[in-house]
Short mmCIF file of the C-alpha atoms (twelve columns), coordinates in Angstrom:
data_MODEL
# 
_entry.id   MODEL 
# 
loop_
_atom_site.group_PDB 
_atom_site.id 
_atom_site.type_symbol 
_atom_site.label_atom_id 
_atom_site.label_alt_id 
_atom_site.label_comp_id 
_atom_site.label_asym_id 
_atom_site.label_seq_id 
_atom_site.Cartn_x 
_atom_site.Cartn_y 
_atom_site.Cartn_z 
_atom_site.pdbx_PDB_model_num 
ATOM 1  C CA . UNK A 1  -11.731 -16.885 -9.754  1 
ATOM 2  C CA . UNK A 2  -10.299 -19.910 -11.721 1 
ATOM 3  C CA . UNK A 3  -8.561  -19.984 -14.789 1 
ATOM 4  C CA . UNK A 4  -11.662 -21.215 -16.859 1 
ATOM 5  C CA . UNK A 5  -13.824 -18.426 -15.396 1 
ATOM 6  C CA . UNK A 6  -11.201 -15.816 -16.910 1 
ATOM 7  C CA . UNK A 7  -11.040 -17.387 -20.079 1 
ATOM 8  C CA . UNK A 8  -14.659 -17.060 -20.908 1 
ATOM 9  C CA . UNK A 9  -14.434 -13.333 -19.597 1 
ATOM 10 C CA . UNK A 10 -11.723 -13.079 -22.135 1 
ATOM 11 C CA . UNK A 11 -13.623 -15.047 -24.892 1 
ATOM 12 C CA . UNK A 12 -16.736 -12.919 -24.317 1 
ATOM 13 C CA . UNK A 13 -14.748 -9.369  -23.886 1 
ATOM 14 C CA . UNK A 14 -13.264 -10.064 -27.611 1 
ATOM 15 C CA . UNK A 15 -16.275 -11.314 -28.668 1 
ATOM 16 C CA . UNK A 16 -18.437 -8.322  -27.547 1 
ATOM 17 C CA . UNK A 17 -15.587 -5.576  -28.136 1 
ATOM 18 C CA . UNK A 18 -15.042 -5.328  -31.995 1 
ATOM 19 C CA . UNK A 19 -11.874 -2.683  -31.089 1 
ATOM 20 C CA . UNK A 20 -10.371 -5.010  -29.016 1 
ATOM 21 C CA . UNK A 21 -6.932  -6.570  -29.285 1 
ATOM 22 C CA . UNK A 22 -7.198  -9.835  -28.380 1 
ATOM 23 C CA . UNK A 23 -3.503  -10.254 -27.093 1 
ATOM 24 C CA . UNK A 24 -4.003  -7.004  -24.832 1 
ATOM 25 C CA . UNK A 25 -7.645  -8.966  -23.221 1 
ATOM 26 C CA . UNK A 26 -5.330  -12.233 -22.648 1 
ATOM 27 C CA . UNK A 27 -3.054  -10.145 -20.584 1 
ATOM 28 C CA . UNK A 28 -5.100  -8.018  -18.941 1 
ATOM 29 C CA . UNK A 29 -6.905  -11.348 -17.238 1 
ATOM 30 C CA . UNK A 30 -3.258  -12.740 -16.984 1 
ATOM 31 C CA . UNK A 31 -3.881  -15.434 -19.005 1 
ATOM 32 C CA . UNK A 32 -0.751  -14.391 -20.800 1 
ATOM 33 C CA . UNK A 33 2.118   -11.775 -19.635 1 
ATOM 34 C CA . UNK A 34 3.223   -9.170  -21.617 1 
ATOM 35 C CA . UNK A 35 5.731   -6.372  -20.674 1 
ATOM 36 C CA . UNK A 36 5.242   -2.345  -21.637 1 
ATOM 37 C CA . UNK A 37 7.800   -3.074  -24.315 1 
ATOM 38 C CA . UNK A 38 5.806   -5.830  -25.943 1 
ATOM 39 C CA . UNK A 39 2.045   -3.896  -25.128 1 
ATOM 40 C CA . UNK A 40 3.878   -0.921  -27.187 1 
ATOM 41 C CA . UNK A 41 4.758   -3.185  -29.800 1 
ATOM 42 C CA . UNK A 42 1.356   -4.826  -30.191 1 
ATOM 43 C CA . UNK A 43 -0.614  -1.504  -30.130 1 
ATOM 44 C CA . UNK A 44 1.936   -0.081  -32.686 1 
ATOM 45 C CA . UNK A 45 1.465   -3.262  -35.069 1 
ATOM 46 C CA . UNK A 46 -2.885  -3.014  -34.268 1 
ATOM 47 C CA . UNK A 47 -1.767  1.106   -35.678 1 
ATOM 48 C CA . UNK A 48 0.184   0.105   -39.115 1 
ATOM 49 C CA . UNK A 49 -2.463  -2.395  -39.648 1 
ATOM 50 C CA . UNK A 50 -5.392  0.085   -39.163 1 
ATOM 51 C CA . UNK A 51 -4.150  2.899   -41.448 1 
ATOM 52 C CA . UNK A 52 -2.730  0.122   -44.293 1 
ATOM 53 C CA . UNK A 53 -5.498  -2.403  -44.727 1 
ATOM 54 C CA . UNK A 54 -8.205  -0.620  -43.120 1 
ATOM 55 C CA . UNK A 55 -7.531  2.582   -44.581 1 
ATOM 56 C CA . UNK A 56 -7.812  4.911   -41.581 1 
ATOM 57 C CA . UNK A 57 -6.419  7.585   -41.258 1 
ATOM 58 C CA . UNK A 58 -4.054  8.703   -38.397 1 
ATOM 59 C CA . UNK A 59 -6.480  11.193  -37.000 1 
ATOM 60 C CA . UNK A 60 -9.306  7.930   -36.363 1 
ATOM 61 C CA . UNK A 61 -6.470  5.756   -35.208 1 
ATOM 62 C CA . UNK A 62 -5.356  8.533   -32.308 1 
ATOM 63 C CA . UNK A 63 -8.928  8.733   -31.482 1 
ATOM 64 C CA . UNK A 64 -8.878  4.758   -30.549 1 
ATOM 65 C CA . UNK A 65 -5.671  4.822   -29.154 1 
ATOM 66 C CA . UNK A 66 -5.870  8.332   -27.773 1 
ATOM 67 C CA . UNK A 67 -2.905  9.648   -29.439 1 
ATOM 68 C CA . UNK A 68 -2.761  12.968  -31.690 1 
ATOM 69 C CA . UNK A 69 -2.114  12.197  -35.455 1 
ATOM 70 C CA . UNK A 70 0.836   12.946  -35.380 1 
ATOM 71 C CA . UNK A 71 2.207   10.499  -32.508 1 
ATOM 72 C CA . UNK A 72 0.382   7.702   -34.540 1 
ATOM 73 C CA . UNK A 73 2.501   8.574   -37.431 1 
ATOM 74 C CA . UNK A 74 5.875   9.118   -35.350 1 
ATOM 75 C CA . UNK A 75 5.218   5.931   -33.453 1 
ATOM 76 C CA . UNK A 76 4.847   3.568   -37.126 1 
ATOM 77 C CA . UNK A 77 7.620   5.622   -38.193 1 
ATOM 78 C CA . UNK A 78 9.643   5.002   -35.456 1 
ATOM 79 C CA . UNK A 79 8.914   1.217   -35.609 1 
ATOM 80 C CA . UNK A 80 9.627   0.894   -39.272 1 
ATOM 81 C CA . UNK A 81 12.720  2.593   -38.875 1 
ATOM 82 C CA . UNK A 82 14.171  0.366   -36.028 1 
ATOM 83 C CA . UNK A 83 12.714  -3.133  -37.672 1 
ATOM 84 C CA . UNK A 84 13.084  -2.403  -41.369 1 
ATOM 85 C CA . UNK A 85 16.793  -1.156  -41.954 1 
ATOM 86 C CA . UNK A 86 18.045  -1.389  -45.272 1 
ATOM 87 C CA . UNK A 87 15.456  -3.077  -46.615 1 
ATOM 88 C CA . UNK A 88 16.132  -6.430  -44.034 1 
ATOM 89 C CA . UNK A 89 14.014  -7.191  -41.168 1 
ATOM 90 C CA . UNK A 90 15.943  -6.614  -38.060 1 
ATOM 91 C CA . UNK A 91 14.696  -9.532  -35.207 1 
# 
């Protein structure tokens, strides 16, 4: 299959899948490459921005991600912790 074929999968996949992440589509037809370290990152950032503008709770953002409520919690914890120290933004 050609590239153009899997971008129109991809298009139409985040089109059709309102839960979707769109960087996690673009990988999965390797239109983009992405590591486990960066996948966990994403999915961790999709998390924090579920429960904080969304307003969902941990329990509905395990469900999607199937994680318990309280890995959801430990895992924007643990993210905050390593990128926000001191009140800077560690790179």
């Amino acid at each position: 299959m050609d590239s153009l074929a899997y971008n129109y999968c991809a298009f139409f996949e985040a089109i059709l899948d309102e839960n979707s992440i769109p960087d996690l589509i673009l990988n999965k037809y390797g239109l983009i490459n992405l590591n486990d370290k960066e996948i966990k990152k994403i999915k961790t950032l999709e998390m924090k921005r579920l429960h904080l503008e969304e307003k969902l709770s941990y329990k509905k953002i395990g469900q999607k991600f199937n994680l318990s409520d309280s890995g959801v919690y430990r895992r924007i914890q643990s993210y905050d912790n390593r990128n926000f120290k001191n009140g800077r933004i560690s790179v």
